[in-house]
N, C-alpha and C positions, 0 to 999 in steps of 0.2 A: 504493500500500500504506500502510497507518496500520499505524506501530509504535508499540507500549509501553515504552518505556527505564526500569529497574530498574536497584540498584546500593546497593551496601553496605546488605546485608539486616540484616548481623553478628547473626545466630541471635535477632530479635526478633518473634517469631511474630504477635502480636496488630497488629505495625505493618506487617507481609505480607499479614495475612488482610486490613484494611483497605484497602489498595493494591490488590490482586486485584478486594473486591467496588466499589471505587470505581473501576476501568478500565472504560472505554467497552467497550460489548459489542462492535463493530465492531470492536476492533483484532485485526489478521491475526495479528500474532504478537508474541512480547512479549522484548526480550533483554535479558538481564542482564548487566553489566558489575562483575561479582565481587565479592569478599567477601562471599561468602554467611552463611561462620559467622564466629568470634571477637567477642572480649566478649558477646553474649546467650546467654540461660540456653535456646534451643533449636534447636541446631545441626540435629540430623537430623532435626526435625521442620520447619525450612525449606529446608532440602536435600531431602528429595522434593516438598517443594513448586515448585522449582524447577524440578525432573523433571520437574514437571506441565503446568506452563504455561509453561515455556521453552524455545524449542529450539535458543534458541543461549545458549551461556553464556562469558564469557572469565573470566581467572583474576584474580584479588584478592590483594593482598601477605598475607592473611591465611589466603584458602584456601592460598597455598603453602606458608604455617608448622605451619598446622596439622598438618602429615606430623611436625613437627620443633620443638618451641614454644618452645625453649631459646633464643633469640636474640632474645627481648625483654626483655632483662633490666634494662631502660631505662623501661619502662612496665609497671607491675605492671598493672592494669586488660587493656590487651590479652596479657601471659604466663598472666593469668589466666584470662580466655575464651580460648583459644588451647588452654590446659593441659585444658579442661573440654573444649573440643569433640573433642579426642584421645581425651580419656577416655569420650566419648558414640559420637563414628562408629566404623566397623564399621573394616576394612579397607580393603575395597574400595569404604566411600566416600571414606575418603584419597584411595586411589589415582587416585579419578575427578578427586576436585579437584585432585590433585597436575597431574594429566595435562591440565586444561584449558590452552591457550592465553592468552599474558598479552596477544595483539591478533591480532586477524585481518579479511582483507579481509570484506566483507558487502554482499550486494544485487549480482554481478556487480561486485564491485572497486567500486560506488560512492563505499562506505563505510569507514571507518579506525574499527573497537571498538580498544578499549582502555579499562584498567584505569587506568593513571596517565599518562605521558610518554609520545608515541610511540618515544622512541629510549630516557631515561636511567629506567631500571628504580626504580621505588619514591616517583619523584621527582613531587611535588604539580602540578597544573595547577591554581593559582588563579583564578578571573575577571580579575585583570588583567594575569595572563600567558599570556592565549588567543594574542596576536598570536603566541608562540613557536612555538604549534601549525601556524602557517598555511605555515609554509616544507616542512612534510612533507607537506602536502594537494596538491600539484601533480596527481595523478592520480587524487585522492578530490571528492566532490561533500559529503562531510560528514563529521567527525570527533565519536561520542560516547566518553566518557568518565569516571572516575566518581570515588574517592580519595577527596576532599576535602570531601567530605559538604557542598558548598557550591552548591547549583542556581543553574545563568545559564546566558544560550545567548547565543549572538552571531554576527553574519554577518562575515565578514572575508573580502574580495575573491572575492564571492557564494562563499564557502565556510562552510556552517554547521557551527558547533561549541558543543556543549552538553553539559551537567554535568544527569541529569535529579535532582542530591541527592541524599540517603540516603533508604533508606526506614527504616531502624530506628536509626539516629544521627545525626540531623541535627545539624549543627553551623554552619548561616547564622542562629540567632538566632529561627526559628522548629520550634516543639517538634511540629509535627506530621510525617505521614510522607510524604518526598517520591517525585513520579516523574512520568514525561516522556511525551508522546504527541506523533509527529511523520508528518504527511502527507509520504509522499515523491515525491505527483505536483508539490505545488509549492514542498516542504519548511516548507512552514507547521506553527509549535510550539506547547503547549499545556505549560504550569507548570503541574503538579497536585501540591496538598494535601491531606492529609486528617486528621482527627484519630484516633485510637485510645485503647485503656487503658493508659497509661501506669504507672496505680498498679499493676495485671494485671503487669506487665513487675518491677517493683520489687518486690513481695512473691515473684516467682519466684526475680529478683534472691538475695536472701534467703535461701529457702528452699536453695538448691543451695550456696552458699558462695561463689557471686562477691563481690568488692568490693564495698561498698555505693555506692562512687562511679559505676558504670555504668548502675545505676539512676536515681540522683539525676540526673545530666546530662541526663537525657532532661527533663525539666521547663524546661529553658529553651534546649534545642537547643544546646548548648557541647559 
């Protein structure tokens, strides 16, 4: 099977739509590893998108706020898009996000999703704290992952584990939008970039009353 690995969309339409037409038409199915909405200016328009072409989804520290936005009071930018996608989904798309799982098994127990940590809830998996991952893998053949908007993959005691990046906030230094395509007859990976309309993102930025800093970051992937 070729999968597609998606993750932290955070409501950037024009860096979704480019991810989608730039996935290989082969791949079987495509799963997203959360944060769909918070900080970009279009939550429910990549939330059906997600609908569309996902069919499996796990939850994102941001879809679970969005039910409740008040406890980022630490980071304006994300209380901001957090406060905006409340104020864009319906109810019952809360609910849906509320209600995804924050990891689940995949592929016949293969596979270990998850959104941040396998065990400590909200907590980063950097690239060169992958080795932490490998003591939960005993029964997995592959752990993806997402958080950190920082794309690597790594083999660790032939257990592969990979970050396929952000697609709509990348923050490794490169400003295009990322995402992962993995062969799982011999787990062979595939680091996919691409570019989009960034300035498109920044004058919507704008226009709706986010931050002007959510847009700006996107120019040099911070």
């Amino acid at each position: 099977m070729k999968l597609g690995l998606i993750s932290d969309i955070h409501g950037n339409l024009p860096a979704f739509e480019a991810v989608l037409d730039d996935m290989p038409d082969d791949v079987d199915d495509i799963v997203c590893l959360g944060d769909v909405v918070g900080y970009g200016p279009w939550p429910s328009e990549c939330l059906k998108l997600v609908w569309n072409h996902c069919d499996t989804v796990v939850q994102g520290n941001h879809d679970r706020e969005a039910w409740d936005p008040e406890g980022y009071t630490d980071n304006e930018q994300a209380m901001e898009g957090l406060r905006y996608a409340n104020s864009e989904l319906v109810n019952g798309d809360l609910l849906w996000l509320h209600s995804r799982r924050r990891k689940q098994d995949f592929l016949d127990g293969k596979v270990l999703l998850v959104h941040d940590h396998p065990e400590k809830v909200d907590r980063y998996v950097t690239p060169r704290s992958f080795p932490e991952v490998r003591p939960y893998l005993d029964d997995y053949r592959a752990c993806f992952l997402g958080h950190t908007h920082i794309q690597h993959e790594a083999v660790i005691d032939d257990r592969l584990i990979l970050n396929p990046g952000s697609v709509g906030q990348p923050r490794d230094g490169d400003s295009r939008a990322a995402y992962a395509v993995v062969e799982t007859e011999d787990w062979s990976t595939e680091l996919c970039r691409v570019s989009y309309d960034v300035e498109k993102v920044q004058e919507k930025v704008e226009e709706v009353g986010l931050p002007s800093e959510i847009g700006e970051r996107l120019e040099s992937g911070r």
